[in-house]
KEKE-3310 file (N, C-alpha, C; in steps of 0.2 Angstrom, whole numbers, plus 5000, padded with zeros to 4 digits):
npx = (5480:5474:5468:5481:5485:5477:5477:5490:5488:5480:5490:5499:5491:5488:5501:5503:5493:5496:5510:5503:5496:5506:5514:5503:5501:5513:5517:5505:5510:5521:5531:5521:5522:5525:5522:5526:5526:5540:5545:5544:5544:5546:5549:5547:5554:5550:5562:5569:5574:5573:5571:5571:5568:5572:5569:5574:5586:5594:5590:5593:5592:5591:5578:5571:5557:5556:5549:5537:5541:5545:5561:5574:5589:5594:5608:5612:5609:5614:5608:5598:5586:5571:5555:5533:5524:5509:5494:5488:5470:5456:5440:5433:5439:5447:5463:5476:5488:5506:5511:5524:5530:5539:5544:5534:5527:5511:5509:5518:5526:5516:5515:5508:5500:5506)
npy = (4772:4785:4782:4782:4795:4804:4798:4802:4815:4818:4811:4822:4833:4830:4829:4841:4849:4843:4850:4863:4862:4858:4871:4880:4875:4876:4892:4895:4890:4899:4908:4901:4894:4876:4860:4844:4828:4826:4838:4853:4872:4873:4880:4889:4903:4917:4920:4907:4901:4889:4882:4874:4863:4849:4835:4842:4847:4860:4865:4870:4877:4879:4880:4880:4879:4870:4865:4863:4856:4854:4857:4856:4858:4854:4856:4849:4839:4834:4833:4833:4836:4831:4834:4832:4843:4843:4850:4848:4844:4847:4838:4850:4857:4865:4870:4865:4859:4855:4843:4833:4823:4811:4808:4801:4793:4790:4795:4806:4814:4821:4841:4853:4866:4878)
npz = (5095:5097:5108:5116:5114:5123:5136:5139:5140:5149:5158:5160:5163:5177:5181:5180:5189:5201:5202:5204:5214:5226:5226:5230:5242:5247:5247:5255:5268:5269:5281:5291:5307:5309:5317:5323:5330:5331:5327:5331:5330:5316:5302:5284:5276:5266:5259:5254:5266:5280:5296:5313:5326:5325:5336:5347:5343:5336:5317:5301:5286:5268:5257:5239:5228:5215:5199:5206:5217:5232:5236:5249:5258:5273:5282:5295:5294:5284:5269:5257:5247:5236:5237:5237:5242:5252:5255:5273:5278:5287:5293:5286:5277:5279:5279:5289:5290:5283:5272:5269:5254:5249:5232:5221:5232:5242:5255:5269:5278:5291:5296:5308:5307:5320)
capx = (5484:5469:5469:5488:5488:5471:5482:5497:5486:5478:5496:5501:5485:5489:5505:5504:5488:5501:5514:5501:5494:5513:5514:5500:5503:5520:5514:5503:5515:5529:5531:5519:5527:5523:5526:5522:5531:5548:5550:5545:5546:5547:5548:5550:5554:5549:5571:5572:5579:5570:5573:5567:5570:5573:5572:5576:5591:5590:5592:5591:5595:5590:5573:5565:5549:5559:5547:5529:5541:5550:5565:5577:5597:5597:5615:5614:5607:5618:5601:5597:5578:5565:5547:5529:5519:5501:5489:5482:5463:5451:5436:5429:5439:5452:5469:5478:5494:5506:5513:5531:5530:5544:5542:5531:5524:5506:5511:5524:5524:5509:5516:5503:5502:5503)
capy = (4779:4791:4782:4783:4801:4805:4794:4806:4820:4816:4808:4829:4838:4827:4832:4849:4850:4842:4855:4870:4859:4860:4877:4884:4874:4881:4898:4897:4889:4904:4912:4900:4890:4871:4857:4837:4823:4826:4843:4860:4878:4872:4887:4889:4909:4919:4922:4903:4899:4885:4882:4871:4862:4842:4830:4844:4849:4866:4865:4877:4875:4883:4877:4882:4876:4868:4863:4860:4852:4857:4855:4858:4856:4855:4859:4849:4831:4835:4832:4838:4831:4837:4832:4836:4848:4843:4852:4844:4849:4845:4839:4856:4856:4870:4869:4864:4857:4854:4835:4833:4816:4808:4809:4795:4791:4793:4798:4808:4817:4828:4846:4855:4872:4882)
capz = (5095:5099:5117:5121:5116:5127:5142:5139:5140:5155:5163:5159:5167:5183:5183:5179:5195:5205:5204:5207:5224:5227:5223:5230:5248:5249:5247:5260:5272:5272:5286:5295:5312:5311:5323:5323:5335:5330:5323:5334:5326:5308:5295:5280:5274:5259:5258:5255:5272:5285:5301:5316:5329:5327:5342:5354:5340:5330:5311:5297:5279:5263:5251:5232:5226:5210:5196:5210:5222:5240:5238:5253:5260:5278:5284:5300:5294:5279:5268:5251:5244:5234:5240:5237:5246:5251:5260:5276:5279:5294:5291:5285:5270:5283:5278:5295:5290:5277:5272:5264:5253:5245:5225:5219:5237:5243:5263:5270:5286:5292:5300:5308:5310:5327)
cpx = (5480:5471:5477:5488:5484:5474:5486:5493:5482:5484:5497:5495:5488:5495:5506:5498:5494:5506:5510:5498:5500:5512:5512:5501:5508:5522:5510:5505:5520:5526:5525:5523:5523:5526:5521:5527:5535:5552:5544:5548:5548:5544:5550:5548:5552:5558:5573:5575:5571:5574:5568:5570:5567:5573:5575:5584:5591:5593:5592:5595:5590:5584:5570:5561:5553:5554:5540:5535:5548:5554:5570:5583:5595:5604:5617:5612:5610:5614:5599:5591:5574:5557:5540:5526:5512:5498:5488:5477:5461:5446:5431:5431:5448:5459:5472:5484:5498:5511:5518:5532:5535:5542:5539:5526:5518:5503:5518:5522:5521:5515:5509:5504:5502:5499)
cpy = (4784:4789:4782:4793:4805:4801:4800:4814:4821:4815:4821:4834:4834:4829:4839:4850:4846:4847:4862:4867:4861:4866:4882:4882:4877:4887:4901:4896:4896:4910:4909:4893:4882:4867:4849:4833:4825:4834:4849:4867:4877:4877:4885:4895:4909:4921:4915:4900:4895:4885:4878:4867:4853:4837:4835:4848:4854:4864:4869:4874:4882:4880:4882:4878:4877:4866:4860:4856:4857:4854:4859:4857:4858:4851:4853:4839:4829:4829:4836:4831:4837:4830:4835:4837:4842:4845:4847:4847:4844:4843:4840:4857:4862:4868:4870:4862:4857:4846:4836:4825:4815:4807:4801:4791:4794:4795:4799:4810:4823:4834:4849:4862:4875:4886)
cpz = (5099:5109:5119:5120:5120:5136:5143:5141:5148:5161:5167:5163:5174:5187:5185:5187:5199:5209:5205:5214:5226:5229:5227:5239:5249:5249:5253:5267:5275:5277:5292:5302:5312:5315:5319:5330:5337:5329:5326:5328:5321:5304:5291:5277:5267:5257:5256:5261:5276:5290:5305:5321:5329:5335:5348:5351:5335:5323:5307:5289:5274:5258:5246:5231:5218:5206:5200:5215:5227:5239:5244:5256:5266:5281:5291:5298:5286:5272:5263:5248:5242:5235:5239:5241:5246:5255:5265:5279:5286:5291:5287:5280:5274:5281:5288:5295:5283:5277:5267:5264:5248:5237:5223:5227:5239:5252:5262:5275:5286:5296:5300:5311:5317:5324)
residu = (UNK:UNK:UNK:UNK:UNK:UNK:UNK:UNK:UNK:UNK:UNK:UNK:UNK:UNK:UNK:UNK:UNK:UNK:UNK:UNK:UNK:UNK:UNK:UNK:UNK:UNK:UNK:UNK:UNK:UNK:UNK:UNK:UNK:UNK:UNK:UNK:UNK:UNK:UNK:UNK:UNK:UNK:UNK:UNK:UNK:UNK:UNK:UNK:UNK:UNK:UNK:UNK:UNK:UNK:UNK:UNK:UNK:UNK:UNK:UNK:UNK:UNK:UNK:UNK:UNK:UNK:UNK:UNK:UNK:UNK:UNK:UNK:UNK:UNK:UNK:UNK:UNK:UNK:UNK:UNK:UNK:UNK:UNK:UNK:UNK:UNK:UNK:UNK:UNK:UNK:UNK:UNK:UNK:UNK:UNK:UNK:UNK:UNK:UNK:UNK:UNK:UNK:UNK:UNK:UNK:UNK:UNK:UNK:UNK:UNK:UNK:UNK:UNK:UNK)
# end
């Protein structure tokens, strides 16, 4: 018993540090412009509103930062997910990008800032 509630205690601190990495990435994101392969002038406002440019095609939708997780509805890929934040660093320790991963998964796709 002692060990499952020292498991559960530990499941709970992981989560809870989960949603302020979340949290605390998607805070430093607003209002900054990313890009990778597919996705050009990708924003996401302090108003709730995003915006970018897909494959050459513009998007915009609406996202909140729900319980540590991004979630967002874009309007144009008729698209509603919530996903976790995660930093991505250089070498140096530098925040340079932010990475949107599918809930339970340990990759998602890198954006990098301009």
């Amino acid at each position: 018993m002692k060990h499952s509630i020292i498991a559960f205690a530990f499941i709970l601190g992981a989560a809870g540090a989960a949603q302020a990495d979340s949290t605390e990435i998607l805070n430093y994101a607003i209002g900054k412009t990313f890009s990778n392969a597919q996705v050009t002038d990708g924003k996401i406002n302090a108003d709730g509103t995003l915006s970018g440019v897909y494959n050459g095609s513009a998007y915009s939708g609406t996202w909140e930062n729900k319980n540590g997780q991004y979630c967002r509805t874009i309007k144009e890929f008729n698209s509603t997910k919530c996903q976790d934040a995660v930093a991505v660093t250089n070498a140096d320790g530098a925040i340079t990008g932010i990475e949107f991963r599918d809930i339970g998964k340990t990759k998602g796709n890198p954006y990098y800032f301009d």
